[in-house]
C-alpha positions in Angstrom: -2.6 -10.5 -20.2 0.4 -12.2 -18.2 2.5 -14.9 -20.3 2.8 -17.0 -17.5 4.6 -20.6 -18.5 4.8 -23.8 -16.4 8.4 -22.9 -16.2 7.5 -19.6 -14.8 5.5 -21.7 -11.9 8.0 -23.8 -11.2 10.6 -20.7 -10.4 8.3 -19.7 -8.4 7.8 -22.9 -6.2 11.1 -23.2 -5.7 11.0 -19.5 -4.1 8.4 -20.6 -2.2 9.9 -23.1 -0.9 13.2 -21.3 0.4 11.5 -18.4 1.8 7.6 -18.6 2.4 8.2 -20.1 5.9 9.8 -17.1 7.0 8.0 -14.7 5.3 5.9 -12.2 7.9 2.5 -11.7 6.9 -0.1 -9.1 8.5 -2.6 -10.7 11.1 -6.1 -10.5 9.3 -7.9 -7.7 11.0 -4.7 -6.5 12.7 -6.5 -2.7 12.5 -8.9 -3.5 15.3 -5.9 -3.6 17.8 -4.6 -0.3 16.4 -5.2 3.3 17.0 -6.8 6.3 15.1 -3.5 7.5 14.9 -1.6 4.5 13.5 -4.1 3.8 11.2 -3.7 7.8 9.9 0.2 7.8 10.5 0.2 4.4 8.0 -2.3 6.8 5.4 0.3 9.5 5.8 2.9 7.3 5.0 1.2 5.8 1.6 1.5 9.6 0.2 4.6 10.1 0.7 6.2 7.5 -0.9 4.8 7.9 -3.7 8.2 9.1 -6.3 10.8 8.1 -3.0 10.5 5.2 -0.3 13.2 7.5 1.5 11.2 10.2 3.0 9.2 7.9 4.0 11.6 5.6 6.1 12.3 9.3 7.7 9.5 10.5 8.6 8.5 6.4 10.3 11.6 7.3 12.4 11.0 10.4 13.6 8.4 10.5 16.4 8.6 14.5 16.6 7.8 14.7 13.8 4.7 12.1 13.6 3.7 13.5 17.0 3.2 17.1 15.2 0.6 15.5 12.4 -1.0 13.2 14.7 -4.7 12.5 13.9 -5.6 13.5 16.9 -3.9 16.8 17.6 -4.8 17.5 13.5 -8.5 16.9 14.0 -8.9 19.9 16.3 -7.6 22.6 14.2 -10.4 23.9 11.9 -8.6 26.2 9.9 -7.6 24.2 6.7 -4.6 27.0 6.2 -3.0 25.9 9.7 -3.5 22.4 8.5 -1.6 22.5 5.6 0.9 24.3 7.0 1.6 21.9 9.7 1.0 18.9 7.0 3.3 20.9 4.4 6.5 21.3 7.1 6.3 17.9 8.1 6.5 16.6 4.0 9.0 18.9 3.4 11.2 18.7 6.4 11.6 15.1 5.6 12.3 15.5 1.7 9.1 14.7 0.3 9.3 14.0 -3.3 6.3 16.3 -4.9 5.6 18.6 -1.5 5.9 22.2 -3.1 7.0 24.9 -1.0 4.0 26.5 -2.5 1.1 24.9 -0.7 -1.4 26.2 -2.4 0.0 24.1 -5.5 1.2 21.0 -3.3 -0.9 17.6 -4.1 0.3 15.8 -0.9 -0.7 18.3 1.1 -3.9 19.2 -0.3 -4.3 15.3 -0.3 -3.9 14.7 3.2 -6.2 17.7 3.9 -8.9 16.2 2.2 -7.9 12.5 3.4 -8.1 14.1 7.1 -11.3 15.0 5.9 -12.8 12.1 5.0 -11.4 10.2 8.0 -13.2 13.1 10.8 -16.5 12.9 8.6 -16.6 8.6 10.0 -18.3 8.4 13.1 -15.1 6.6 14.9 -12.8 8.3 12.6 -10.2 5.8 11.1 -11.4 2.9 13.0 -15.0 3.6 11.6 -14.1 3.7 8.0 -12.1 0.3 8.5 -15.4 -1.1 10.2 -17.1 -0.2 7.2 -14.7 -2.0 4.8 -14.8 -5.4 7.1 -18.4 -5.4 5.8 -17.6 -6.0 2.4 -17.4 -9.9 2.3 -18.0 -12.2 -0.5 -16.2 -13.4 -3.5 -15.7 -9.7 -4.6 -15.0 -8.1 -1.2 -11.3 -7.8 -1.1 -11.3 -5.7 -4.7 -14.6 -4.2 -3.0 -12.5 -2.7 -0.2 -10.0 -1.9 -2.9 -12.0 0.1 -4.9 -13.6 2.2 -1.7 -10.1 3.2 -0.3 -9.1 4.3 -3.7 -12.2 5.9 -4.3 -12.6 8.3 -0.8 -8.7 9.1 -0.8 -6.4 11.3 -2.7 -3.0 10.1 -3.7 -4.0 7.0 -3.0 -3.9 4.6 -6.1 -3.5 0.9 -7.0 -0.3 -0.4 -5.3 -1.0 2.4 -2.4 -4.5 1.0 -1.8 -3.7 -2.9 -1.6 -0.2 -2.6 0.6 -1.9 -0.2 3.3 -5.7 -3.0 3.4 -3.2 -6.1 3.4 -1.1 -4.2 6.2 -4.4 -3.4 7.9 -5.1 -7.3 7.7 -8.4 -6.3 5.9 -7.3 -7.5 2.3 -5.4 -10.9 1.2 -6.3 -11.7 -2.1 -4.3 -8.8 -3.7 -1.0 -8.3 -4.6 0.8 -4.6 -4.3 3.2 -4.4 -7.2 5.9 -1.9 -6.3 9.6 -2.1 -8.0 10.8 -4.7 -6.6 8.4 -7.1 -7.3 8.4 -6.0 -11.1 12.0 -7.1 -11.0 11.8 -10.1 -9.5 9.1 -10.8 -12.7 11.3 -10.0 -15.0 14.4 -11.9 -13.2 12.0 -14.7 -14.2 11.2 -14.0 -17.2 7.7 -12.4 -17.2 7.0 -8.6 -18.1 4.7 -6.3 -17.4 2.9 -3.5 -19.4 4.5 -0.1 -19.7 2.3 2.5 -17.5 0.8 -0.2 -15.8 0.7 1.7 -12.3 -1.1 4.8 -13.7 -4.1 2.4 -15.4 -6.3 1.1 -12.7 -8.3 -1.3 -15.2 -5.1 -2.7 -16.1 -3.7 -2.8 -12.8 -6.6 -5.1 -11.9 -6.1 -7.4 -15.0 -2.2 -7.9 -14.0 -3.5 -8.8 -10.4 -6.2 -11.4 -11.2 -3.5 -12.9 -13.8 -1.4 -13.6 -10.5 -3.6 -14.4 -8.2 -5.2 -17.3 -10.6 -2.4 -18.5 -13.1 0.3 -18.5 -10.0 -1.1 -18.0 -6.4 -4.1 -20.4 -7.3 -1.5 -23.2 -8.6 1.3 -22.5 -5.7 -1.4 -22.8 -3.2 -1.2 -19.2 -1.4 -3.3 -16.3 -0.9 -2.0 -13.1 -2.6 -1.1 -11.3 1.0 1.9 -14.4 1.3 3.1 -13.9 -2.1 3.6 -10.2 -2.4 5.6 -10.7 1.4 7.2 -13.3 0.4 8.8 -11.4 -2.6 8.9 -7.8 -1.1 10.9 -9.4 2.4 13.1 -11.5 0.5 14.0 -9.6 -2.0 17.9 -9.3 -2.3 17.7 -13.4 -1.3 15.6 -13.9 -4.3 17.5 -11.6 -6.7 20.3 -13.4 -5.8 19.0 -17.0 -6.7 20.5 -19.1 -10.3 17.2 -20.9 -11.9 18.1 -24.1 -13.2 
């Protein structure tokens, strides 16, 4: 899939080397110290950044406004109207990218309605649905998990999936590929597919690619090396490969 060279691996040793060491990584199973409402707040975020980080960053700032969609004041309102009224102000006040004024024809809100959904429906809520995922062990587990979250959610698709499980600490052996990443492979001289993002199946081929022909060899799970190139990122951009 990936043309991945030795002088590909050796570019990226030597970014390991500068910036591994002070690269953050999640604390595996991080969620069990974590509330129902983190854990939703964290869901809420993975929908809207899809199109804009921006909003995003906004709405993480804004405790008002995180207060008004809280999993726990949002669980007691049965009417699904209210709920996507309240859900629908709150995408929209912060500049959602996709959040319609029209909510009858607004994804992320419908999403989040039915994501909300899902999430009451576990016998703990949140925390239940991430004790169900810690079960899935095994070689396959992590792309188990992976598949679930993807699976049960709306909005929520490849790169979504992977960065909110590794943030979670429930998922290490994946790698989320957002922008920045992309660059940084192409900086080095590897490209990806066109429409990647949008194809699941090939999504997962890309993936497996990294995590065998250059996490395997560099000796690091997947979790270090998509920190290590997300945190770093202007560092690395910056760098002149011999």
């Amino acid at each position: 899939m990936l043309d991945i060279n030795k002088n590909h691996i050796e570019k990226f040793e030597e970014i390991k080397k500068k910036f591994l060491n002070k690269t953050e990584v999640p604390q595996e199973n991080n969620w069990k110290q974590r509330s129902n409402n983190d854990i939703w707040l964290g869901l809420i975020i993975q929908v809207i950044v899809v199109g804009s980080s921006a909003p995003a960053d906004k709405f993480d700032k804004d405790e008002k406004l995180k207060n008004e969609v809280s999993y726990e004041k949002l669980i007691r309102i049965d009417n699904k109207d209210e709920l996507k009224k309240k859900i629908n102000k709150v995408l929209r006040t912060v500049g959602t990218r996709y959040a319609s004024s029209d909510i009858s024809k607004c994804k992320k809100t419908n999403a989040l309605v039915h994501n909300l959904m899902v999430l009451k429906n576990f016998k703990e809520g949140p925390k239940g649905l991430l004790k169900r995922l810690s079960k899935f062990e095994g070689k396959n587990g992590d792309i188990r998990k992976i598949k679930y979250f993807m699976k049960i959610f709306r909005f929520i698709q490849s790169k979504s999936a992977r960065d909110n499980l590794m943030s979670l600490g429930l998922v290490k052996n994946a790698v989320a590929l957002d922008i920045r990443i992309q660059n940084i492979f192409k900086k080095i001289g590897i490209q990806f597919p066109r429409g990647f993002e949008n194809n699941p199946k090939l999504y997962d081929e890309i993936e497996k690619d990294i995590l065998t022909k250059i996490c395997q060899p560099l000796g690091i799970y997947g979790i270090q090396f998509d920190r290590m190139l997300y945190q770093n990122y202007k560092e690395i951009m910056g760098l002149k490969f011999e």
